[in-house]
PABARO-36951 format. One record per residue: x, y, z of N, C-alpha, C in turn. Coordinates in steps of 0.02 Angstrom, whole numbers, padded with zeros to 5 digits, always signed. Atoms other than C-alpha are relative to their C-alpha. Layout:
residues N
XYZXYZXYZ
...
This chain:
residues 382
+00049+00036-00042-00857+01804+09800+00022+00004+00073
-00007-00012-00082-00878+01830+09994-00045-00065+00011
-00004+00068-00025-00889+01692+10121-00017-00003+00067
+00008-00003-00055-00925+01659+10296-00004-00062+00021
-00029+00085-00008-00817+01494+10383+00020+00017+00063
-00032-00010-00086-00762+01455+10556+00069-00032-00037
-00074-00015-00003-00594+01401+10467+00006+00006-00094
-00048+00008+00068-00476+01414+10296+00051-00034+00017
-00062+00035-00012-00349+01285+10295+00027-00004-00077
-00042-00018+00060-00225+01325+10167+00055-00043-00031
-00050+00056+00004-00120+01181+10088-00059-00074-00004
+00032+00063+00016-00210+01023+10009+00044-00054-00020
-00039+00039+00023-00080+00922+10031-00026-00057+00087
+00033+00057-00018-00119+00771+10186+00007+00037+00078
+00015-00058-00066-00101+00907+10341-00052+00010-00019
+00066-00038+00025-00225+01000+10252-00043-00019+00002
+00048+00033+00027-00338+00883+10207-00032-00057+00050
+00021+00039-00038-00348+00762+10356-00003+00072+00070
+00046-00061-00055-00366+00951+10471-00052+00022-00030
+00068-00044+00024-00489+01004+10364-00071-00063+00019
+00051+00055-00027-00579+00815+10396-00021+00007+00087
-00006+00014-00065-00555+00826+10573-00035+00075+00035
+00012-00081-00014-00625+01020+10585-00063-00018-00017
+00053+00002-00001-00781+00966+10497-00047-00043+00037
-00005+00041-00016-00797+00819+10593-00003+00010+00098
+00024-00033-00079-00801+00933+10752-00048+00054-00018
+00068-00046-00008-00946+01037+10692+00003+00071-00046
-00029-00062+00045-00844+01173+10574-00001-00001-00063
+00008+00030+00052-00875+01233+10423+00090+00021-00011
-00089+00021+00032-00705+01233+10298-00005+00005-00046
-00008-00010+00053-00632+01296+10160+00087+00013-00009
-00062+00028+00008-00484+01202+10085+00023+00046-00067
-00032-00026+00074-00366+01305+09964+00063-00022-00017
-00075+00021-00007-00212+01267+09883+00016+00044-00107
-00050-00053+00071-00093+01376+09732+00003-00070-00047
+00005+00041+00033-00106+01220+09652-00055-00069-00006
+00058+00039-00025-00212+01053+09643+00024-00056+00070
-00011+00054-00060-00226+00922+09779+00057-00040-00004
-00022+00059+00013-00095+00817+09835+00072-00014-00081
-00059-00012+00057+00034+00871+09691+00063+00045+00019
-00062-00017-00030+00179+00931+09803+00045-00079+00044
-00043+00048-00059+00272+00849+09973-00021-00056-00013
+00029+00068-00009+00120+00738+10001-00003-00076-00052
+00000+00063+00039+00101+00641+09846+00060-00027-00023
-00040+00009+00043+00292+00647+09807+00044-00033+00050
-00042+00038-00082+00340+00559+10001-00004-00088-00018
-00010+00073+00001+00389+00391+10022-00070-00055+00004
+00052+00031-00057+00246+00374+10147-00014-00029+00026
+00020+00024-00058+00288+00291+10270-00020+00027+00076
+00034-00011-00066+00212+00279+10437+00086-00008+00072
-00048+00011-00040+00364+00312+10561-00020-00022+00063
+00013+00014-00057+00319+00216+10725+00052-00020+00033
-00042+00032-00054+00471+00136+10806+00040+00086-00022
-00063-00056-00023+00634+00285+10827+00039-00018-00090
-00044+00001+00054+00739+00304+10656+00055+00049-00017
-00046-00039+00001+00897+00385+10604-00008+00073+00018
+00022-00082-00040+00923+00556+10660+00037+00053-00069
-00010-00054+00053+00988+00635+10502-00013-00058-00083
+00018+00037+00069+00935+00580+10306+00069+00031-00038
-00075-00048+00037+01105+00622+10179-00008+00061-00008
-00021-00075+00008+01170+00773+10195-00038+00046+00042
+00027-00034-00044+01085+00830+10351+00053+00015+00053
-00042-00011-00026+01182+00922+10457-00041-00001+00058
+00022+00026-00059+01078+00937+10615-00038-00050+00010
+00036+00075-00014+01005+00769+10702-00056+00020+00029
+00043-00008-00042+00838+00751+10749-00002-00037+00062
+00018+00022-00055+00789+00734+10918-00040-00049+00001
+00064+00072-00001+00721+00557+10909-00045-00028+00047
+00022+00023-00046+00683+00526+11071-00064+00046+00010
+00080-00066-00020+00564+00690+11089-00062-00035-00029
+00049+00027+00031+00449+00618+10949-00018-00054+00029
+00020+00040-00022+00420+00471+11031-00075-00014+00020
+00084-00024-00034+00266+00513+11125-00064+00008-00067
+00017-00012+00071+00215+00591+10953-00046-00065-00024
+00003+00075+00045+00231+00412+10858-00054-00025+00024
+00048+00030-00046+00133+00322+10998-00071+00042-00021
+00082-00008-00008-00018+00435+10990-00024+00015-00083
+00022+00004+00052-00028+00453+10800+00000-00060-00046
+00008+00080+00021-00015+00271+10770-00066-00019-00007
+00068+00023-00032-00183+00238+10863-00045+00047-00072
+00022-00033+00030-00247+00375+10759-00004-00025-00106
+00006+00041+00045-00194+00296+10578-00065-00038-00004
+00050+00053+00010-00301+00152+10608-00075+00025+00027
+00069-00040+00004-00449+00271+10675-00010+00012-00071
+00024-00030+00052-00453+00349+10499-00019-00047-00035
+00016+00069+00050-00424+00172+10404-00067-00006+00002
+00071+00030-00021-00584+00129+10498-00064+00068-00031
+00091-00031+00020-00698+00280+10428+00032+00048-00060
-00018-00021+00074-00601+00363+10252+00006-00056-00023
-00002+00047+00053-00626+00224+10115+00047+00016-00031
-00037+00001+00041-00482+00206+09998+00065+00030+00039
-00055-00063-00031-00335+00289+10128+00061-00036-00036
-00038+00050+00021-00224+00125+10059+00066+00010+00062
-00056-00001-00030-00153+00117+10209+00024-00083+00026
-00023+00095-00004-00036-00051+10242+00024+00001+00071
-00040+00004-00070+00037-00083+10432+00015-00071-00023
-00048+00049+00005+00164-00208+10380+00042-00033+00037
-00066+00021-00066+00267-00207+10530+00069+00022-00054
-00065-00014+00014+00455-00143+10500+00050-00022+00024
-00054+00032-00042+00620-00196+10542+00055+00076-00011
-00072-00064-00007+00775-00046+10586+00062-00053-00008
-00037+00044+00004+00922-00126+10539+00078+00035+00011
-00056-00050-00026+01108-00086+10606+00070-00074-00032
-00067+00033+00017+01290-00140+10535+00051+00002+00047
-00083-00031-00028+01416-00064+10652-00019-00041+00073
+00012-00003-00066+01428-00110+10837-00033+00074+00054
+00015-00058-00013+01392+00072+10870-00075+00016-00020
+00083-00008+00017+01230+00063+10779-00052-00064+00041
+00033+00060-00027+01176-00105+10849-00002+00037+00079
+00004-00027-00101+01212-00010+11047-00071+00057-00014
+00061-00059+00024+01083+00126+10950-00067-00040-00014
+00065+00032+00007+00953-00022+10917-00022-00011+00077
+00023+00020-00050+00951-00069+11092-00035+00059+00044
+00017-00063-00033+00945+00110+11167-00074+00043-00010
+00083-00021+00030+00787+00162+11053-00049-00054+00018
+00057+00062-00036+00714-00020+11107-00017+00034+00067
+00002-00018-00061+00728+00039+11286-00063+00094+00003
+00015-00049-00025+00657+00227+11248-00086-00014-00044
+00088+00022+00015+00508+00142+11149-00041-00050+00056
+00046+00041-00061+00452+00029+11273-00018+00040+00053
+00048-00035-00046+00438+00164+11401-00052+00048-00040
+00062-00046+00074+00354+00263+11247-00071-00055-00026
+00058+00037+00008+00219+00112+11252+00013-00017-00084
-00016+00013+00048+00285+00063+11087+00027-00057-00009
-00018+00073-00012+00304-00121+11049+00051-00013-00057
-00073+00015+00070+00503-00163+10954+00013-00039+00063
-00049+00071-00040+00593-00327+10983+00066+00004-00049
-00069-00007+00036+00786-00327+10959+00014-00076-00011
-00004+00070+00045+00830-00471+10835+00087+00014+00003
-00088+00010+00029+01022-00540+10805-00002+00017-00102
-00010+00024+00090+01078-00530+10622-00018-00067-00022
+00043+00070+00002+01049-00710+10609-00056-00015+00005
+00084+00006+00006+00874-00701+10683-00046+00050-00061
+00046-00055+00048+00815-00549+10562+00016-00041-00070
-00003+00040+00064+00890-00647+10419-00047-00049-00010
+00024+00040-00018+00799-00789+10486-00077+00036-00044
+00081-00038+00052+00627-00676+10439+00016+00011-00056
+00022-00029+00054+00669-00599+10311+00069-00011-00034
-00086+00026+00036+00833-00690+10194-00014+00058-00041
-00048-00042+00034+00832-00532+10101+00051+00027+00024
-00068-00063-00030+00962-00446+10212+00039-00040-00002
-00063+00007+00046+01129-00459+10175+00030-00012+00063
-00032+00021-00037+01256-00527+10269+00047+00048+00053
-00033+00002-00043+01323-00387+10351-00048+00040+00048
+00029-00054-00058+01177-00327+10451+00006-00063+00063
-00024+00046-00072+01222-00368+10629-00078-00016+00041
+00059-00020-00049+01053-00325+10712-00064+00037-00021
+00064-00040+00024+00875-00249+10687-00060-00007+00057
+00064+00007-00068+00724-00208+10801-00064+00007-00073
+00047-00010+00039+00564-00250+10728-00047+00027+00037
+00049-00017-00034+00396-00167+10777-00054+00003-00069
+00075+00053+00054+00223-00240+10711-00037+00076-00028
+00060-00048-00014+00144-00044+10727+00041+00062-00088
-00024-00049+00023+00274+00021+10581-00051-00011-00087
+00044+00008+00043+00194+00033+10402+00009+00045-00071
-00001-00040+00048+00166+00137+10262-00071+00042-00025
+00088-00005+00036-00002+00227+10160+00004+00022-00066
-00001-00019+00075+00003+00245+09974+00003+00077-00013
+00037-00057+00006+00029+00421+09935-00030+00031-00041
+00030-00027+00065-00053+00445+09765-00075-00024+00050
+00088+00027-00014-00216+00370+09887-00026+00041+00061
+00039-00032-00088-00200+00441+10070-00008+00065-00011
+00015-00071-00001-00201+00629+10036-00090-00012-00060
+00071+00006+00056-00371+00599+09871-00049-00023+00078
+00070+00039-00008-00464+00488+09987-00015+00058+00063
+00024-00064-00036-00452+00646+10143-00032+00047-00041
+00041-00056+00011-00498+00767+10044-00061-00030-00046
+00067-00018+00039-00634+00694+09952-00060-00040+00066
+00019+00002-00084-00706+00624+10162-00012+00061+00016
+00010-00047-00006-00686+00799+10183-00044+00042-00038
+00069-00041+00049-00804+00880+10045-00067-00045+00037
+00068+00042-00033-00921+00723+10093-00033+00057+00035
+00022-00017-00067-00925+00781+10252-00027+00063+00019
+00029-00045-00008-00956+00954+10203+00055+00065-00004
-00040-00061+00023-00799+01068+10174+00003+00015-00076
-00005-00020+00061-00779+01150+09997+00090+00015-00021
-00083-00008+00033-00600+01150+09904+00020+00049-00051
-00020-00047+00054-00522+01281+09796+00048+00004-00030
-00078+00029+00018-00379+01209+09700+00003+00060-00057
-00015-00057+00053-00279+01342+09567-00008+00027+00045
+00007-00052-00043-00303+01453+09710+00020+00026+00049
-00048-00023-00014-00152+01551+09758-00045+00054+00079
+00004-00056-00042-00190+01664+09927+00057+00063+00011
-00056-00077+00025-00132+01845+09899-00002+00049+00076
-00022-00042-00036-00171+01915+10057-00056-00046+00101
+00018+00013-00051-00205+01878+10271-00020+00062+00020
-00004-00055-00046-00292+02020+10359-00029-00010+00053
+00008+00008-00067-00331+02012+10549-00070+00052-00014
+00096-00013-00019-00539+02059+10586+00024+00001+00066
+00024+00015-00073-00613+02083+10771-00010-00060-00005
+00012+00046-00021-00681+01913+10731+00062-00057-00031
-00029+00038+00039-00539+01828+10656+00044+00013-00050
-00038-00008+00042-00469+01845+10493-00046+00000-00080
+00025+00011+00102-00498+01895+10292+00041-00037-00031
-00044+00039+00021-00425+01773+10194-00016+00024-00092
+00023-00046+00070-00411+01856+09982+00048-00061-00012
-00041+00045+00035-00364+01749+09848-00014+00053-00090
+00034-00007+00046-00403+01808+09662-00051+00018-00012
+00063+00009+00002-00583+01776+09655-00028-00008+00041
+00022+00021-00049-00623+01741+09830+00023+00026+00062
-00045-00007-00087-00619+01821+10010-00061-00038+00048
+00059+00035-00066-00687+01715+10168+00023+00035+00054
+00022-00022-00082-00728+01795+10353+00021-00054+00025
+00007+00059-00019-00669+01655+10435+00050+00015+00076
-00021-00016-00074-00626+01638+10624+00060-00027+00026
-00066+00003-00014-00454+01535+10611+00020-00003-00069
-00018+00014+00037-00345+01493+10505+00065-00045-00011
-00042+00050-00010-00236+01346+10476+00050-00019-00056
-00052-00006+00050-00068+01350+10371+00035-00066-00003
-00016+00067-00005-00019+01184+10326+00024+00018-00095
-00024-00003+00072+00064+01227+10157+00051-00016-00023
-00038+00030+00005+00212+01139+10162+00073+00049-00024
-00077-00044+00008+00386+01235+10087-00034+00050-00020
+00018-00074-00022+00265+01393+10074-00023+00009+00054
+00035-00032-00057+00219+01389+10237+00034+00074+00023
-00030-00055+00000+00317+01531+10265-00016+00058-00042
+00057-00059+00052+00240+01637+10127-00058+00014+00015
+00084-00011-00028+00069+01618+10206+00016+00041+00058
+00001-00010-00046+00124+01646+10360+00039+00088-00001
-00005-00050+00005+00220+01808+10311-00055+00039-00025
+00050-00031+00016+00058+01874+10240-00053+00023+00057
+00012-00009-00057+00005+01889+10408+00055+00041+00034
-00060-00056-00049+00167+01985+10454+00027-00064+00067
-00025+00065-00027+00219+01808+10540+00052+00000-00042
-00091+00036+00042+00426+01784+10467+00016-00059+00048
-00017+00050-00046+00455+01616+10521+00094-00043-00047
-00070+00028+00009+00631+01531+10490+00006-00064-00013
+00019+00079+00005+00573+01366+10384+00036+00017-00074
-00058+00005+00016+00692+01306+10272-00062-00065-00086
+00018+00055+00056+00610+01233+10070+00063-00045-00018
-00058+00023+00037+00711+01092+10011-00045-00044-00049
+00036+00052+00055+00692+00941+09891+00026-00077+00005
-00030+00050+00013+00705+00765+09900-00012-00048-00064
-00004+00042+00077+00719+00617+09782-00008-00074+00012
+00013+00055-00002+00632+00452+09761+00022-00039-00053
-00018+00044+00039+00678+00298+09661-00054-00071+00012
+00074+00074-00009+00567+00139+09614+00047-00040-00035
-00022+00039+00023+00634-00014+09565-00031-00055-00019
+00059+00067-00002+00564-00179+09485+00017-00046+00023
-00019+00041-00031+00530-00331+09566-00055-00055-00016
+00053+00055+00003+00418-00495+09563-00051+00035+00044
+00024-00009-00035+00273-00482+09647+00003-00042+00088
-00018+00025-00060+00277-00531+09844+00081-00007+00019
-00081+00034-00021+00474-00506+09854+00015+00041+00060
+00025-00035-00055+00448-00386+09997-00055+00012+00023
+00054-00032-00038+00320-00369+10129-00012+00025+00083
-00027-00040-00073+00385-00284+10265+00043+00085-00035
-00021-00039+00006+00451-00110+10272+00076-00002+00024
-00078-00003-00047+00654-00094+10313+00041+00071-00005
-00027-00064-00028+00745+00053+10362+00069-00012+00043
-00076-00012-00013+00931+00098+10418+00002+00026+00074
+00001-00039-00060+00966+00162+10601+00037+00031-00008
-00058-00049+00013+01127+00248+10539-00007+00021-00056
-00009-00039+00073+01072+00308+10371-00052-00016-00040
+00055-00015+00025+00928+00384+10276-00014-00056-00049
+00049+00057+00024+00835+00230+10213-00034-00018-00003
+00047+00029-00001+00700+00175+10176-00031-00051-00051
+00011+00040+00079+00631+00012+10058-00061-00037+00004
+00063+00085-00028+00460-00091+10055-00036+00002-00108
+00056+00025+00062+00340-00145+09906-00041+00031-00001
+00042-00045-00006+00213-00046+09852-00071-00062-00050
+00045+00044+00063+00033-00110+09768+00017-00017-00059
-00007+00016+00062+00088-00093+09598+00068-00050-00014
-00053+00060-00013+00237-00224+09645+00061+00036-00011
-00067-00058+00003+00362-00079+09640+00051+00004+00055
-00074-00044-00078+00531-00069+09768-00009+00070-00006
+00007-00061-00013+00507+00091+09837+00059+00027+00054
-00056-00018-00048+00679+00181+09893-00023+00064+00019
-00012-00078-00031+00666+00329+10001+00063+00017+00060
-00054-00026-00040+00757+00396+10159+00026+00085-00006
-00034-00082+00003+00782+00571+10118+00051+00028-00022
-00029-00010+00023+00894+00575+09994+00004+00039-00064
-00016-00056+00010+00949+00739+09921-00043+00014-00073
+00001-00004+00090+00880+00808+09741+00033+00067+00002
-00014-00063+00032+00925+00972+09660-00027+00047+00041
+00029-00059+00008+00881+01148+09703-00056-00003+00017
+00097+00004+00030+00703+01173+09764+00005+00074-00039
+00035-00058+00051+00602+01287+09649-00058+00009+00019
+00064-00029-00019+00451+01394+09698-00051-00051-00060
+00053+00038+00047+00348+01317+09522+00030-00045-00053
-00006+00039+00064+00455+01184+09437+00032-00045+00060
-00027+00055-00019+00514+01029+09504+00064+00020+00007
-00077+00011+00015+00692+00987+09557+00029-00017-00030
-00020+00030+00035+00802+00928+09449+00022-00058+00048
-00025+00065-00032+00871+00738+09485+00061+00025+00020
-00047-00017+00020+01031+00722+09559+00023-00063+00000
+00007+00070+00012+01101+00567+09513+00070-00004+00047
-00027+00020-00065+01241+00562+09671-00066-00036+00028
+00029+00043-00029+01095+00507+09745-00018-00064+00003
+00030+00060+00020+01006+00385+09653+00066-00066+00014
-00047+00035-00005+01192+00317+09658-00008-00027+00060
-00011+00018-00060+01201+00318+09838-00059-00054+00013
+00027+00028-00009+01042+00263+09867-00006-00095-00019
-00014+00049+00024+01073+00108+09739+00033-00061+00038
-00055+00016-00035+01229+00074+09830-00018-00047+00083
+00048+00024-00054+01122+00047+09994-00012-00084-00010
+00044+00076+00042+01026-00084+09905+00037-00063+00008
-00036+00025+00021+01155-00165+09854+00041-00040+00046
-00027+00024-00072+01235-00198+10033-00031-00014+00036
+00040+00007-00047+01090-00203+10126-00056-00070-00003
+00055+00036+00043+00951-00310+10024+00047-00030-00076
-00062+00021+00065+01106-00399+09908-00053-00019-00071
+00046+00009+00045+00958-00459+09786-00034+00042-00046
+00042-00076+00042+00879-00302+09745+00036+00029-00041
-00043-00042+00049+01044-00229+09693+00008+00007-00067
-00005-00014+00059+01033-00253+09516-00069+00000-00023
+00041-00021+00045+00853-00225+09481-00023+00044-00025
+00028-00044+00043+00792-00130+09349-00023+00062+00027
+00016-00064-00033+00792+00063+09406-00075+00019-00033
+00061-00010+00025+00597+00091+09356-00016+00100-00019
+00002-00066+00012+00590+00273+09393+00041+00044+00054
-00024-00043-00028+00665+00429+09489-00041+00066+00014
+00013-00033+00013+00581+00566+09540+00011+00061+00070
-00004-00034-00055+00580+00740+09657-00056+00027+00033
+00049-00004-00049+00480+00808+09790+00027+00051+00050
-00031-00042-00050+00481+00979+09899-00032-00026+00081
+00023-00007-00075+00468+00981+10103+00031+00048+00023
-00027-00072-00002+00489+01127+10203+00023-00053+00059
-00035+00018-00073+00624+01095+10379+00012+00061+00024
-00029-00057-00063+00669+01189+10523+00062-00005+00006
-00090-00044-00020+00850+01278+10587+00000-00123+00023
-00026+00051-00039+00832+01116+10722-00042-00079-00030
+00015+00052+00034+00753+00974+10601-00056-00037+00041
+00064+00013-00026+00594+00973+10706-00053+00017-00010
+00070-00013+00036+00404+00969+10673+00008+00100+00048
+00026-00047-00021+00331+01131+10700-00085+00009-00001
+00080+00003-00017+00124+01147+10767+00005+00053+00051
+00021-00036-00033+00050+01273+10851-00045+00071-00034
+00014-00046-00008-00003+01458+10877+00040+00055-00007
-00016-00065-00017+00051+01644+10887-00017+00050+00039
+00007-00038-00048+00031+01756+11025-00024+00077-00064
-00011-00040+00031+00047+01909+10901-00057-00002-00045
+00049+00014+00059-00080+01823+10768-00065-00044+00005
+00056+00067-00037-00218+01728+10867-00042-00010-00068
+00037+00030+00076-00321+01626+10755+00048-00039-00051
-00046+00002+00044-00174+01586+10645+00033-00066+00024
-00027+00097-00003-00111+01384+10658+00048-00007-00056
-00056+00034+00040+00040+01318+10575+00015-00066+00003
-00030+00076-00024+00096+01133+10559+00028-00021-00070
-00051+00042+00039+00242+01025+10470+00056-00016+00027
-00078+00032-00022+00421+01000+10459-00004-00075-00001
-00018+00077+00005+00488+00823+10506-00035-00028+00021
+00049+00035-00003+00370+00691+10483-00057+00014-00023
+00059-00023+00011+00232+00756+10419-00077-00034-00019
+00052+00055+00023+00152+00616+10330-00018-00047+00066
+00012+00073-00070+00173+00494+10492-00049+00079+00036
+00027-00040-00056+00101+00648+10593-00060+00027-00009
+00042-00040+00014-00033+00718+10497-00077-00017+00034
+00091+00005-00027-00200+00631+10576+00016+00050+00076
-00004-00021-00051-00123+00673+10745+00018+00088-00009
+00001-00081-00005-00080+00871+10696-00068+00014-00007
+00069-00022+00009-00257+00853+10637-00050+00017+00050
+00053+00003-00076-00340+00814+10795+00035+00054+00037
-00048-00073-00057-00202+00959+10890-00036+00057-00033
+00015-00064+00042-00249+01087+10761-00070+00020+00026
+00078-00019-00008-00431+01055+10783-00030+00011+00081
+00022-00014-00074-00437+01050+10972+00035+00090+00017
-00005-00080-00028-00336+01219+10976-00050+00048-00029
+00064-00025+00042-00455+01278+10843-00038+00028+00052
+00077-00023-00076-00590+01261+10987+00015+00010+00054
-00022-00024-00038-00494+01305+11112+00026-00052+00045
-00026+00048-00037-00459+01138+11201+00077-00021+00014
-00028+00035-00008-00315+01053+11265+00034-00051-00036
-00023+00053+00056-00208+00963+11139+00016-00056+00030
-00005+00059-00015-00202+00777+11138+00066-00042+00030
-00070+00001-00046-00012+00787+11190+00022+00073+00015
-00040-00068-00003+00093+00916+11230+00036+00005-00040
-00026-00023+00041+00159+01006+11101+00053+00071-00024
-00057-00070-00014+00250+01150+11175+00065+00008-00042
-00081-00001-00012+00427+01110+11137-00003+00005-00096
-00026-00004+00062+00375+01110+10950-00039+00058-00039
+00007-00070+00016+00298+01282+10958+00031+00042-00051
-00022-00015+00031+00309+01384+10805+00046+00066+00024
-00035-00072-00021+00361+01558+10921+00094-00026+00011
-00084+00021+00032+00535+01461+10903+00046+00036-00047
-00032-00008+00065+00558+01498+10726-00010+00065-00018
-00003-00063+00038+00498+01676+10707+00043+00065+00014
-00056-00043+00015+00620+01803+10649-00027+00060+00060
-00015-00054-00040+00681+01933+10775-00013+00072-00032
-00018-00072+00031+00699+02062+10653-00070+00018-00063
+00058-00001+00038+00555+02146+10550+00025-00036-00070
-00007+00023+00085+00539+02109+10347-00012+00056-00039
């Protein structure tokens, strides 16, 4: 079957699916594919939270730190954007709970104040609390957190809900989806690009790679070698009463993350390690983690520490050499859009709206230079 689209966005995972909203939504048509079905990779297997205040700069076992301060700007303008979508996709389940960052050391507490300072000129509203006062909110924390900045704008969005409820806003609205449907080949047109799958080629005039730890496989199909890095992480759920958390909390020195979810579930994340990724099978667990992670708990939120481990499970994301998003273009491959890396879930309305303004040629909503994919692509042929 032949086709004729002003885009293909490749990857139905919550990039995909909130650029493919935001493409039809400027006047384009769209055709969403993905080697598998919706929403059954990164997206549905992320913590999902909404990163708005500054947070650790490496998750376990990261060797380079992210540049926290760069994103900043980022955070700020895809915040606003969140609560645009809340307001017109039904079901996104998204919560803005407000968060608290929380610090043990004296060294981490000088790190709450310093990110207070680079969010406030970042128009980002965090107030630095004593240990005493954060206890004061919230008596789950444990006696030895010294300090914590809260900010009202931090949050979370279900992810078995926010990637379903984009893409089915997006058919609404008028794009078509093609799940099972591996792309075998990119070829460059005068007007654009052929996009071949199996059963299907579209004419289509860009094309937008949002495929998460294959982005790099798409993008070599284009004769694009980019230098993105699959790994795997590993979530844990724990049980709890209902209402025993309702705030999100997070570590400033170490990959953490813990809040309540609808189904009254502790939800640990932070970016802690699983097995091996694998092109078509899950990671295996690794249970250092779950340990570590436990361990957290246990010191941080003293209450939680012994409840009932509910489940465990893994989840791929693709990273970069320097543990930064990547969005943009190619000089070499016009037409051709890439976006991910770190953050993805907090970032995805706002790559949506970048993607779709370069799409049409406009002016992206920030500047996004510095996280240019011509960074990552290999020097040397393939």
């Amino acid at each position: 079957m032949r086709a004729d689209v002003d885009a293909v966005v490749v990857g139905a995972g919550i990039v995909g699916a909130a650029t493919a909203l935001a493409l039809v939504r400027a006047g384009s048509t769209v055709a969403i594919v993905d080697r598998a079905q919706a929403n059954t990779q990164g997206s549905g297997t992320t913590a999902g939270n909404l990163h708005i205040q500054t947070i650790h700069t490496r998750r376990p076992g990261q060797g380079t730190p992210v540049d926290v301060k760069q994103l900043l700007p980022l955070q700020y303008a895809t915040s606003t954007l969140w609560n645009t979508l809340s307001d017109s996709v039904p079901g996104l389940g998204l919560n803005r709970c407000g968060g608290y960052m929380i610090a043990e050391t004296d060294e981490q507490v000088r790190t709450l104040h310093e990110k207070h300072e680079w969010e406030t000129a970042a128009g980002i509203p965090t107030e630095v609390l004593s240990g005493d006062d954060a206890r004061r909110a919230l008596p789950l924390l444990g006696p030895g957190v010294q300090a914590a900045t809260w900010c009202d704008w931090d949050g979370f969005a279900e992810p078995d809900l926010a990637t379903p409820a984009l893409m089915r806003q997006a058919i609404v609205e008028g794009a078509t989806f093609y799940p099972d449907t591996p792309v075998t080949s990119l070829e460059q047109t005068s007007g654009g690009w052929r996009v071949s799958t199996r059963d299907h080629t579209w004419n289509s005039r860009i094309v937008v790679d949002a495929a998460g730890p294959w982005m790099a496989d798409i993008a070599a199909l284009a004769c694009v070698y980019l230098d993105l890095r699959p790994t795997s992480l590993q979530m844990h759920t724990l049980s709890a009463a209902p209402g025993t958390l309702d705030v999100l909390v997070q570590h400033v020195g170490e990959g953490m993350s813990v809040k309540q979810d609808r189904r009254d579930r502790i939800v640990l994340g932070g970016g802690w390690p699983a097995g091996p990724f694998h092109t078509s099978e899950k990671a295996p667990l690794n249970s250092d983690s779950t340990t570590g992670s436990r361990a957290q708990i246990s010191r941080v939120l003293p209450s939680l520490g012994q409840a009932p481990l509910l489940d465990a499970w893994t989840g791929p994301v693709v990273t970069t050499p320097d543990e930064m998003p990547v969005i943009g273009g190619f000089d070499s491959a016009p037409g051709l859009f890439v976006a991910g890396g770190t953050y993805s879930f907090t970032f995805a309305p706002l790559w949506a709206e970048i993607l779709t303004s370069l799409a049409l040629g406009n002016a992206p909503v920030v500047d996004v230079d510095a996280f240019s994919p011509a960074r990552l692509v290999a020097t040397t042929t393939h």
